[in-house]
C-alpha positions as CSV (number, residue, x, y, z in Angstrom):
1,X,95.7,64.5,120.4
2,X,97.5,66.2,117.7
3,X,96.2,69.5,116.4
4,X,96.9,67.9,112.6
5,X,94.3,65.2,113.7
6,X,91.7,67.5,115.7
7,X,91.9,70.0,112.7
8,X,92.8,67.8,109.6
9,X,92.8,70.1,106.2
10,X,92.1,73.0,108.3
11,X,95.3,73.3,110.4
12,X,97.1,75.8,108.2
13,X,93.7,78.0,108.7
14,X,94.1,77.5,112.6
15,X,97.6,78.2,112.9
16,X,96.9,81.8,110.9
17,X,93.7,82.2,113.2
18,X,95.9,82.0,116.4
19,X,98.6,84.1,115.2
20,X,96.4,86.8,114.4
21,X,94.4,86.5,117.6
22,X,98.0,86.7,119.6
23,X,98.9,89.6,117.7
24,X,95.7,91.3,118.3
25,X,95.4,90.8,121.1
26,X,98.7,91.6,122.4
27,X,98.5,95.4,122.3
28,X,94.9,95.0,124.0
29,X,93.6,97.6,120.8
30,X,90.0,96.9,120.7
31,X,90.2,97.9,116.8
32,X,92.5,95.4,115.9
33,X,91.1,93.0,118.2
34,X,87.4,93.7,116.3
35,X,89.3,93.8,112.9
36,X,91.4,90.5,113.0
37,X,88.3,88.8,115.1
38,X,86.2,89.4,111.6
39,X,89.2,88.5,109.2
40,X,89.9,85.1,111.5
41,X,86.1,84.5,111.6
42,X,86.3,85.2,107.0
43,X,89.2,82.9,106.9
44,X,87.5,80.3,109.0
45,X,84.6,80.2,106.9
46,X,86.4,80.0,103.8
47,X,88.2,77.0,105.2
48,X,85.4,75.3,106.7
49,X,83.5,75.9,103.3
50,X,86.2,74.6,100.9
51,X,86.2,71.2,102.8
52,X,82.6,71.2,102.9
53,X,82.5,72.2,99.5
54,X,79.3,74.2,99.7
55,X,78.3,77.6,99.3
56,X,78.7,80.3,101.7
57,X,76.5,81.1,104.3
58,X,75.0,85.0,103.6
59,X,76.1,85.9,107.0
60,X,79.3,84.9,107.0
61,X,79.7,85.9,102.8
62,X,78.4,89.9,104.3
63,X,81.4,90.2,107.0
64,X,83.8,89.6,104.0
65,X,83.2,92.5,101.9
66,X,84.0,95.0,104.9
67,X,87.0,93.3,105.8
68,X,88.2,93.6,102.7
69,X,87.5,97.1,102.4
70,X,89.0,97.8,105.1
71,X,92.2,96.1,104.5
72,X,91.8,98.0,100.9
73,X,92.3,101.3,102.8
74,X,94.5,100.5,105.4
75,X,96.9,99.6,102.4
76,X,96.2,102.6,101.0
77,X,96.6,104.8,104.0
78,X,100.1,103.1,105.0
79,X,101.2,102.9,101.3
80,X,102.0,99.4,101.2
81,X,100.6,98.6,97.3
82,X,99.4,96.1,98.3
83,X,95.7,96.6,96.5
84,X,96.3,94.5,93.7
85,X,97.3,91.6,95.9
86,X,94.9,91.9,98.1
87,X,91.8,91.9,94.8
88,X,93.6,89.0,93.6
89,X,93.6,86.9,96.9
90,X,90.0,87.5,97.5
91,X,88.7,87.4,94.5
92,X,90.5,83.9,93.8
93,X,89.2,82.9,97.6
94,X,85.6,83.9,97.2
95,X,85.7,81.5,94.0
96,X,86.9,79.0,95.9
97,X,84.8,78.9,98.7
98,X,81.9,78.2,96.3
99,X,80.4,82.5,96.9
100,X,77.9,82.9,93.9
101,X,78.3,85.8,91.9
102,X,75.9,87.6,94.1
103,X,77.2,87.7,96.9
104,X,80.9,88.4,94.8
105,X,79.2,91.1,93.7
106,X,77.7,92.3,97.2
107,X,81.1,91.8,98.9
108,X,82.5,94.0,96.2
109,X,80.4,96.9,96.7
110,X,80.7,96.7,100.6
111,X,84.3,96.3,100.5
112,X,84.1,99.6,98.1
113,X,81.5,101.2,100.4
114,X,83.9,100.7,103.7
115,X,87.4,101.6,101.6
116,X,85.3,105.0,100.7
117,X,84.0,105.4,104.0
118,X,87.0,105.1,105.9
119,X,89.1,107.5,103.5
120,X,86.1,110.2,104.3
121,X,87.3,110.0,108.1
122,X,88.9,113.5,109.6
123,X,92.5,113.2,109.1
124,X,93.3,113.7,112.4
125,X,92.1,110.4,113.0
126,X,94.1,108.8,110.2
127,X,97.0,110.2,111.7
128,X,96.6,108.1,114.4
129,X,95.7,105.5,112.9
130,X,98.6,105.9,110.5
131,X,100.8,105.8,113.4
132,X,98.9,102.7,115.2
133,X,99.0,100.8,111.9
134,X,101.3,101.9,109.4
135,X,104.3,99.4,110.9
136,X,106.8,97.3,109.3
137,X,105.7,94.1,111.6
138,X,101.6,94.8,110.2
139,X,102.8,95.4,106.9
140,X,104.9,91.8,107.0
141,X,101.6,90.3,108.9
142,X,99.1,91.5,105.8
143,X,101.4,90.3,103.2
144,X,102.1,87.0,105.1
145,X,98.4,86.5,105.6
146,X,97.7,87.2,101.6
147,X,100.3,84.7,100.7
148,X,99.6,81.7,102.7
């Protein structure tokens, strides 16, 4: 069977899912592994809630607000500037995925909360972090993932 007929509208969604899972997973880092499991699982349920054209689950809605945040900092800490793309993309993607303005307004806050709580780490640790993270082929990875 073709993964266009087993996966229909979602494919795109799938592909990205599988890419990020490889990458992940191919430096066996149990933070990135953790980090792109929750964005895979966000984009996932915005998929699978666009065709169904229904609201968002609270459970699924409260794992995107950290996600974001996090992806918020880790912009920040590689200077990428990528923070007004990444507001953009997720605030157009929570609108489409049907999120009331509730849980728009929760997922803000939490992505603000985790942004603020990972800049208050000890800056020994975001200098490994920095030099973990802070790549050329991540940087081209985020910015692929914000424009598909």
């Amino acid at each position: 069977m073709q993964t266009r007929e087993l996966f229909g509208e979602n494919q795109e969604t799938v592909e990205v899912i599988a890419r990020t899972a490889t990458h992940a997973t191919r430096n066996n880092d149990p933070e990135k592994i953790v980090r792109f499991a929750t964005i895979s699982l966000a984009l996932l349920a915005m998929s699978a809630a666009t065709a169904a054209h229904a609201e968002v689950p609270n459970p699924i809605a409260a794992l995107l607000g950290p996600s974001v945040g996090y992806l918020l900092f880790e912009s920040d800490l590689c200077g990428w500037g990528l923070t007004d793309k990444i507001k953009k993309t997720y605030q157009d993607g929570f609108k489409t995925i049907g999120m009331t303005a509730a849980q728009q307004t929760t997922a803000w806050q939490q992505a603000a909360d985790t942004q603020q709580r990972m800049a208050d780490i000890p800056t020994d640790a975001k200098a490994n972090m920095k030099a973990d993270t802070c790549t050329a082929p991540a940087r081209e990875h985020v910015e692929h993932d914000l424009t598909n």
